[in-house]
C-alpha positions as CSV (number, residue, x, y, z in Angstrom):
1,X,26.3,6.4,22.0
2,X,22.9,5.2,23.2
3,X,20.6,4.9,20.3
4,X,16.4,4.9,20.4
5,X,15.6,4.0,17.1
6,X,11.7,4.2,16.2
7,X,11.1,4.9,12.7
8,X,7.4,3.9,10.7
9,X,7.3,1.5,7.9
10,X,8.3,3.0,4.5
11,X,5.1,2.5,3.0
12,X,5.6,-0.1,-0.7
13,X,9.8,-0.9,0.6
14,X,10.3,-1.6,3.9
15,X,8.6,-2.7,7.2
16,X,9.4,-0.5,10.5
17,X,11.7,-3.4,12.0
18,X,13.5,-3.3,8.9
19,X,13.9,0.6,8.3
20,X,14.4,0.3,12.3
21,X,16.9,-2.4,11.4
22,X,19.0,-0.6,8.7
23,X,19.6,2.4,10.8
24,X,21.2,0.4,12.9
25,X,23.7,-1.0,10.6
26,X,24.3,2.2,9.5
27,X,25.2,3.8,12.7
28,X,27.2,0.5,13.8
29,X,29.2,1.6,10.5
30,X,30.3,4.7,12.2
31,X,30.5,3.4,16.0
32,X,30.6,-0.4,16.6
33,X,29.9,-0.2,20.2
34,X,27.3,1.9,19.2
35,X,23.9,0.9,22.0
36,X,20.7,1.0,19.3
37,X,17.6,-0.1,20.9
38,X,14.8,-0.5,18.1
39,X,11.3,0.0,18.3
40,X,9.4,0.0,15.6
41,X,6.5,2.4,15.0
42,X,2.8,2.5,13.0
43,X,-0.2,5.3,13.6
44,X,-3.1,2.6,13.2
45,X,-2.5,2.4,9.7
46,X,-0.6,-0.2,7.3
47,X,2.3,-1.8,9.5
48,X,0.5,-1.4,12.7
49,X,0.5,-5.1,13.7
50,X,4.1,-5.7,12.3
51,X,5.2,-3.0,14.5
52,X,3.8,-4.1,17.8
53,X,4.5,-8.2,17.4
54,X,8.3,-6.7,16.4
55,X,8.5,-4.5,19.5
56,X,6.2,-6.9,22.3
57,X,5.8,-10.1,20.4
58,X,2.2,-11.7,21.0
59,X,0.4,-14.4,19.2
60,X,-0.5,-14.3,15.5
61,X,-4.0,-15.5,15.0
62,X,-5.2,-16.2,11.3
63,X,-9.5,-15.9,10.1
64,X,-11.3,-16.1,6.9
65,X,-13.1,-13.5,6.6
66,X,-14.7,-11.4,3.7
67,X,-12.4,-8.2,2.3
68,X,-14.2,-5.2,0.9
69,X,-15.2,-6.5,-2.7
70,X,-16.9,-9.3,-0.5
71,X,-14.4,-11.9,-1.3
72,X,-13.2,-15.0,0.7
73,X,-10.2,-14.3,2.5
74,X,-7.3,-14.7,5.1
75,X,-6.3,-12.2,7.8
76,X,-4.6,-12.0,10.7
77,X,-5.2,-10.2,14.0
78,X,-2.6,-10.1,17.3
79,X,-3.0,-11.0,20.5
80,X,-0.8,-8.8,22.3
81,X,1.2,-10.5,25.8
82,X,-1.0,-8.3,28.4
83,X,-4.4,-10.1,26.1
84,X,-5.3,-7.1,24.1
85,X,-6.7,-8.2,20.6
86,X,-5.6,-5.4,18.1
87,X,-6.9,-5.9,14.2
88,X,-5.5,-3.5,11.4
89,X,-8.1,-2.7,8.8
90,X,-6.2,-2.3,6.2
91,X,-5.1,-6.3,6.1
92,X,-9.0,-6.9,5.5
93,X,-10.2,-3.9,3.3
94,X,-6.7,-2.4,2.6
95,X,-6.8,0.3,-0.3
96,X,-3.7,-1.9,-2.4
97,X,-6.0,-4.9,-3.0
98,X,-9.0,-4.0,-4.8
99,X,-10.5,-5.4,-7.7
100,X,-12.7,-4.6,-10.5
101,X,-15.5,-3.3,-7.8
102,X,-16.3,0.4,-7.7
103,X,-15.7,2.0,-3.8
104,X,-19.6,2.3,-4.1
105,X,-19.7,-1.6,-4.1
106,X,-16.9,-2.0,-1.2
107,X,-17.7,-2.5,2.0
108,X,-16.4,-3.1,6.0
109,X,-17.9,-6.8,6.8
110,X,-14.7,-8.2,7.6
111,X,-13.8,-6.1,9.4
112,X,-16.9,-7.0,11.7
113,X,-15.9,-10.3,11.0
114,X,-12.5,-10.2,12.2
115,X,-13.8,-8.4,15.6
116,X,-16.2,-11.6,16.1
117,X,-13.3,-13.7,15.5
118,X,-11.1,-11.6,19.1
119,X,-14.5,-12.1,20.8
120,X,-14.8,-15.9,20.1
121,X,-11.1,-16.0,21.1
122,X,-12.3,-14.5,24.5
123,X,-10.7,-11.0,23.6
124,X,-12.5,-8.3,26.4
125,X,-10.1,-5.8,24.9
126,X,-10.1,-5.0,21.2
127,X,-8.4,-2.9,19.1
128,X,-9.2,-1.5,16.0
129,X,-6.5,0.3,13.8
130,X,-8.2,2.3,11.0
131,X,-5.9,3.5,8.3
132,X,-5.5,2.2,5.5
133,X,-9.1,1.1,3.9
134,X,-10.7,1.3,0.7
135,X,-14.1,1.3,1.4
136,X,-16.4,4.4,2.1
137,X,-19.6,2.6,3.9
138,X,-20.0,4.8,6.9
139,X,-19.0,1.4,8.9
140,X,-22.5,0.2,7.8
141,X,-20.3,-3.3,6.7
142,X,-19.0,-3.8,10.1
143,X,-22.0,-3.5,11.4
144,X,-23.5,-6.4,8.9
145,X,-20.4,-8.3,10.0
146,X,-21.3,-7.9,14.1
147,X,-24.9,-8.9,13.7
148,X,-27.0,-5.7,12.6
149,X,-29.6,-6.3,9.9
150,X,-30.2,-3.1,7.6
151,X,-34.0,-2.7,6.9
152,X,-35.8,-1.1,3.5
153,X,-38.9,0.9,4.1
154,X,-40.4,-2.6,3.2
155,X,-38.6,-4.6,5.9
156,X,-36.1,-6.2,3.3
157,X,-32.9,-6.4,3.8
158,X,-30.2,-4.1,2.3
159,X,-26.4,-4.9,1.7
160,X,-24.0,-2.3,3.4
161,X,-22.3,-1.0,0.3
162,X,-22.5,2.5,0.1
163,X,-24.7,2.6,-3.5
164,X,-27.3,1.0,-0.7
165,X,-27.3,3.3,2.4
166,X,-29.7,5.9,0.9
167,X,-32.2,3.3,1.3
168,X,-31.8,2.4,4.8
169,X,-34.7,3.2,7.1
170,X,-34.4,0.9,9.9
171,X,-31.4,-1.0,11.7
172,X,-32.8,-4.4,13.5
173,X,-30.3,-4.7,16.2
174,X,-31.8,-8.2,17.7
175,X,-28.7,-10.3,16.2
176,X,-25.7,-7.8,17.6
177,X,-23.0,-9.7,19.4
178,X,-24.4,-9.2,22.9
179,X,-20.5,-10.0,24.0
180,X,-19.8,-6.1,22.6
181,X,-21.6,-4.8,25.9
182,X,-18.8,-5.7,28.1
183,X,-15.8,-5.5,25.6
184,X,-13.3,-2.6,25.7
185,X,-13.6,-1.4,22.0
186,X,-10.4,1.0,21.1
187,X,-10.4,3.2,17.9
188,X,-6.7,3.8,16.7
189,X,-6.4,6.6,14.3
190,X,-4.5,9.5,13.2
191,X,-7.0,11.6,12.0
192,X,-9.8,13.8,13.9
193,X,-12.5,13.7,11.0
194,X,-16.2,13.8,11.8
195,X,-17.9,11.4,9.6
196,X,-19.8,14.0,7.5
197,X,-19.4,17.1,5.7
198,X,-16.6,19.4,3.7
199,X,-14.1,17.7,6.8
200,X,-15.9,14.4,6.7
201,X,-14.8,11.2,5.0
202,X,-16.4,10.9,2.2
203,X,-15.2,15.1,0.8
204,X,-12.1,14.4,2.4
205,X,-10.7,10.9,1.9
206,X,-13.6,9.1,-0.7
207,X,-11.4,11.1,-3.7
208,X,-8.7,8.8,-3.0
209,X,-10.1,5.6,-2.7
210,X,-12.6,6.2,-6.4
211,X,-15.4,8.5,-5.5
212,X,-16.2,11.0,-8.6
213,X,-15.7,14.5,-7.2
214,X,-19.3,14.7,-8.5
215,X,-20.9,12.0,-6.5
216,X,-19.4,13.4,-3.5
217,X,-22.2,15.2,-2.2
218,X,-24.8,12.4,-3.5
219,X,-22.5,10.0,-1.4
220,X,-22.4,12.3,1.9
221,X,-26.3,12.6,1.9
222,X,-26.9,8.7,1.6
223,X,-24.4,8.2,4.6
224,X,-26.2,11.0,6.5
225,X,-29.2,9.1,6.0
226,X,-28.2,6.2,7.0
227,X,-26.1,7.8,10.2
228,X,-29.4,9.6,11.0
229,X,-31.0,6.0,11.3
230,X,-28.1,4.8,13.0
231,X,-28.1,7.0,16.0
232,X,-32.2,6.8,16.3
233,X,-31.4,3.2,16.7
234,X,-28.2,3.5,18.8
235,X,-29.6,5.8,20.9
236,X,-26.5,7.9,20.4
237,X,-25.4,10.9,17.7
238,X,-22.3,10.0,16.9
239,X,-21.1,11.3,13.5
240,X,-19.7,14.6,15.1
241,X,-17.4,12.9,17.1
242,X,-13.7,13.3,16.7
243,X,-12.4,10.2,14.4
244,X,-15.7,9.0,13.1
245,X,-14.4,10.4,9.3
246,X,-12.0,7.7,9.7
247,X,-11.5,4.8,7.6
248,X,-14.6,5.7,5.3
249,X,-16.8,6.2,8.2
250,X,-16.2,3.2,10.2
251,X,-14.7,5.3,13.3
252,X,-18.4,6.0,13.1
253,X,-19.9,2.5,13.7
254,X,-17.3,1.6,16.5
255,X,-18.3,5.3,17.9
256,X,-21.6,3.5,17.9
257,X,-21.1,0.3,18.9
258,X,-19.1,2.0,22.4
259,X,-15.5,2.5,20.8
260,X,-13.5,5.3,22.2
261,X,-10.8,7.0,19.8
262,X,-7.4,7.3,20.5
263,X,-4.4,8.4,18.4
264,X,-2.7,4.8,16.9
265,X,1.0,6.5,17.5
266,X,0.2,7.7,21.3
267,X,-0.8,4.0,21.6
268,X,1.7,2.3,20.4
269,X,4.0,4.0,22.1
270,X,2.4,3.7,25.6
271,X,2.3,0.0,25.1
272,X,5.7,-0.1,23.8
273,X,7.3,2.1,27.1
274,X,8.4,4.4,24.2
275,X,9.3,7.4,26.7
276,X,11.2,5.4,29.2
277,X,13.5,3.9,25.8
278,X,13.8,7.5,25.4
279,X,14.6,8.4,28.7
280,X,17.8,5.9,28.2
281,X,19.0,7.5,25.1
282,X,21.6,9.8,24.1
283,X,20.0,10.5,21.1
284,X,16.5,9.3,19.1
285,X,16.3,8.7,15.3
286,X,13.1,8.0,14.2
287,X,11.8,8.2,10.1
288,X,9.0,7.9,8.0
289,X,8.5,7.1,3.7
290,X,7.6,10.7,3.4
291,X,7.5,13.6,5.5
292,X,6.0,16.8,5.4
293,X,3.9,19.3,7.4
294,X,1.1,16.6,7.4
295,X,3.7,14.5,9.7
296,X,2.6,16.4,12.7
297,X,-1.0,15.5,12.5
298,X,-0.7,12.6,14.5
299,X,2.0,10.6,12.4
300,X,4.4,8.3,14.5
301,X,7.4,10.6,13.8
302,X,6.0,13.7,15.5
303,X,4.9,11.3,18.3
304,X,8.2,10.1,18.9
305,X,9.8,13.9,18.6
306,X,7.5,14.9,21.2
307,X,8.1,12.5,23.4
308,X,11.8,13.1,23.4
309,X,11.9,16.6,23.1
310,X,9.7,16.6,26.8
311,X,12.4,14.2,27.9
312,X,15.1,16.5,26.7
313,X,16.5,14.2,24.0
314,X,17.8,14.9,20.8
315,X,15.3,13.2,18.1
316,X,16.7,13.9,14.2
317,X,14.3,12.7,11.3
318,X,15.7,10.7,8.5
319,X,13.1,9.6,5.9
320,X,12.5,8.7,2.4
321,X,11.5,12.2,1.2
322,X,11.2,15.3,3.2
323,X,9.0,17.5,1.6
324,X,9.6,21.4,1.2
325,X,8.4,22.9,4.5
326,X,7.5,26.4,4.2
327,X,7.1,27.6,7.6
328,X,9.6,25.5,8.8
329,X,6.8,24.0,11.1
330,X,8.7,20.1,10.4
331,X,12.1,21.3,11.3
332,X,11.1,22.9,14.2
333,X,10.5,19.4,15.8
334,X,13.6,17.8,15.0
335,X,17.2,18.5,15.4
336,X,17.7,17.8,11.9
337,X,15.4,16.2,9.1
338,X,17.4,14.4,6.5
339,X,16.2,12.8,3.4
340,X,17.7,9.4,1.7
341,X,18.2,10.4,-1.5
342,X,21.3,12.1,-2.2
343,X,21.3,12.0,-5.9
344,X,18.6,11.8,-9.0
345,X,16.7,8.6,-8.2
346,X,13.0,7.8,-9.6
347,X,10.7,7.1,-6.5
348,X,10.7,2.9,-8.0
349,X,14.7,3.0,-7.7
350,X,14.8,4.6,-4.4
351,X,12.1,2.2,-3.1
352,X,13.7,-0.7,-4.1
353,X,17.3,0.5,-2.7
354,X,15.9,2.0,0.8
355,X,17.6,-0.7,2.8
356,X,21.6,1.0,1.6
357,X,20.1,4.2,1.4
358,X,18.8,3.8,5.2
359,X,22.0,2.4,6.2
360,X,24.7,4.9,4.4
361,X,22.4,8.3,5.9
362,X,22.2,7.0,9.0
363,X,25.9,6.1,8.9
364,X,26.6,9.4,8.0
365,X,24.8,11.0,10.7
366,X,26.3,8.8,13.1
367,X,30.0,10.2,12.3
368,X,29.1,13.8,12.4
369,X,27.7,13.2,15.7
370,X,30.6,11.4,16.9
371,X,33.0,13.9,15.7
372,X,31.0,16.8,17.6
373,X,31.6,14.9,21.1
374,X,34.8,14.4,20.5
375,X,35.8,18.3,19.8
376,X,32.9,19.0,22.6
């Protein structure tokens, strides 16, 4: 059999190539001669870089840069064969490494940062992939990090952390990196969230990443503040568009700055020829950490399913978890959704032994589908 293999990363455990990886072994198990063309997957959050410089290679590039709690660090950005730059947020403000600093003392800077960093490299093309963060600034930080002063009523200048943005009166846009004006700017995200609001980052995502459920609406008004001043000196409204709620607002200020959003899984897989693999295959397995009705808002699985179901190929799921699904809206894409665990294992154990796991379901599935071809 022909194999398309394009799982995500299993978020904590294991990398896309290497989910990707023990599926194969797995189905080798079962069929030797078994054809498995991997191709790893991401959405635009965690994994996203891993997943492209896996499936099209590129060249790593490595800048110090500030992370959210405004400490010195190192982070990486790819520059993909065809010379688009693509930088994954999360490596410079990802949720996992935060200190001591509250989310209202977090900001994007680095991110702006890292951006400068592709344009000095004489990127035209940049990509921005948004999941991921920790930092609820409205993309105020990114801004900072691209050249744009934030003014007081007084003329001073404000820091982009969030407890800040009420404050903001003025932008002074005199220092923004002129080179953005004729640079493709990319958003890569698998949410559709305006940037304010009950559907807005802040009510929506800030609870995860530290934000009291009673500073919520204090939060939200000092962003709409600050995105009110924002537009007046962009020239632009902005905050209603689709994918500005993302990343703590920062779809926002690359909404702002020109940036056009675009789901991270439909991208990948364009750049990756993901529907002619498909078109090749026999059948398509494809997986995630945990799945659930949530997996068809824009997730990498439910891009791949679509993608063989319009070719007319079989796509099965086989993730870490699959969640109870009511309406049976996730089974409905898949010709089969299978979960690792097979017997009482805590979420650490199963983490830590997802490579097996991986390799003994897919096996598994391998064998019944090579049993009905033979009695076909």
């Amino acid at each position: 059999m022909r194999w398309l293999i394009a799982p995500d990363s299993f978020k904590g455990s294991l990398a896309a190539r290497e989910v990707a990886e023990a599926m194969a072994r797995g189905i080798r198990r079962a069929e030797p001669s078994a054809d498995c063309r991997l191709c790893p997957m991401a959405d635009g959050g965690e994994g996203t870089l891993d997943a492209l410089h896996a499936t099209l290679g590129g060249e790593w590039h490595r800048t110090s840069v500030h992370d959210a709690e405004g400490r010195p660090c190192e982070a990486e950005w790819l520059l993909l064969p065809h010379g688009v730059a693509v930088v994954e947020v999360a490596r410079v403000v990802g949720l996992p490494d935060v200190g001591a600093a509250s989310v209202l003392e977090r900001d994007t800077r680095g991110v702006g940062e890292l951006i400068r960093a592709c344009l000095d490299a004489g990127a035209r093309h940049i990509a921005v992939g948004l999941g991921g963060s920790s930092t609820n600034d409205g993309g105020a930080g990114c801004l900072v990090g691209l050249g744009v002063r934030l003014l007081d009523r007084e003329g001073q200048t404000l820091a982009p952390r969030p407890d800040q943005l009420g404050r903001v009166a003025a932008l002074d846009l005199s220092g923004l990196d002129a080179r953005l004006e004729v640079t493709k700017l990319e958003l890569w995200s698998d949410v559709d969230n305006p940037l304010l609001g009950p559907r807005g980052a802040t009510a929506v995502f800030g609870p995860q990443k530290g934000v009291a459920p009673d500073a919520v609406a204090r939060l939200d008004a000092a962003i709409a503040r600050f995105a009110a001043v924002a537009d007046h000196a962009f020239g632009q409204p902005c905050a209603e568009l689709p994918g500005s709620g993302a990343a703590g607002g920062l779809g926002y200020a690359l909404h702002l700055l020109g940036g056009r959003c675009h789901s991270g899984a439909t991208a990948l897989a364009e750049l990756a020829s993901l529907s002619d693999a498909i078109a090749q295959a026999d059948w398509v397995l494809t997986g995630e950490g945990c799945s659930d009705g949530q997996t068809l808002a824009g997730k990498a699985p439910a891009r791949v399913a679509q993608l063989a179901r319009a070719a007319g190929v079989p796509v099965s799921l086989l993730s870490g978890a699959v969640l109870p699904d009511a309406e049976g809206q996730l089974a409905a894409h898949f010709d089969g959704c299978f979960s690792l665990c097979s017997r009482p294992l805590t979420l650490e154990a199963a983490m830590q032994q997802a490579a097996p796991l991986l390799e003994q379901a897919a096996e598994q599935l391998a064998r019944v589908l090579l049993a009905a071809r033979r009695g076909s």
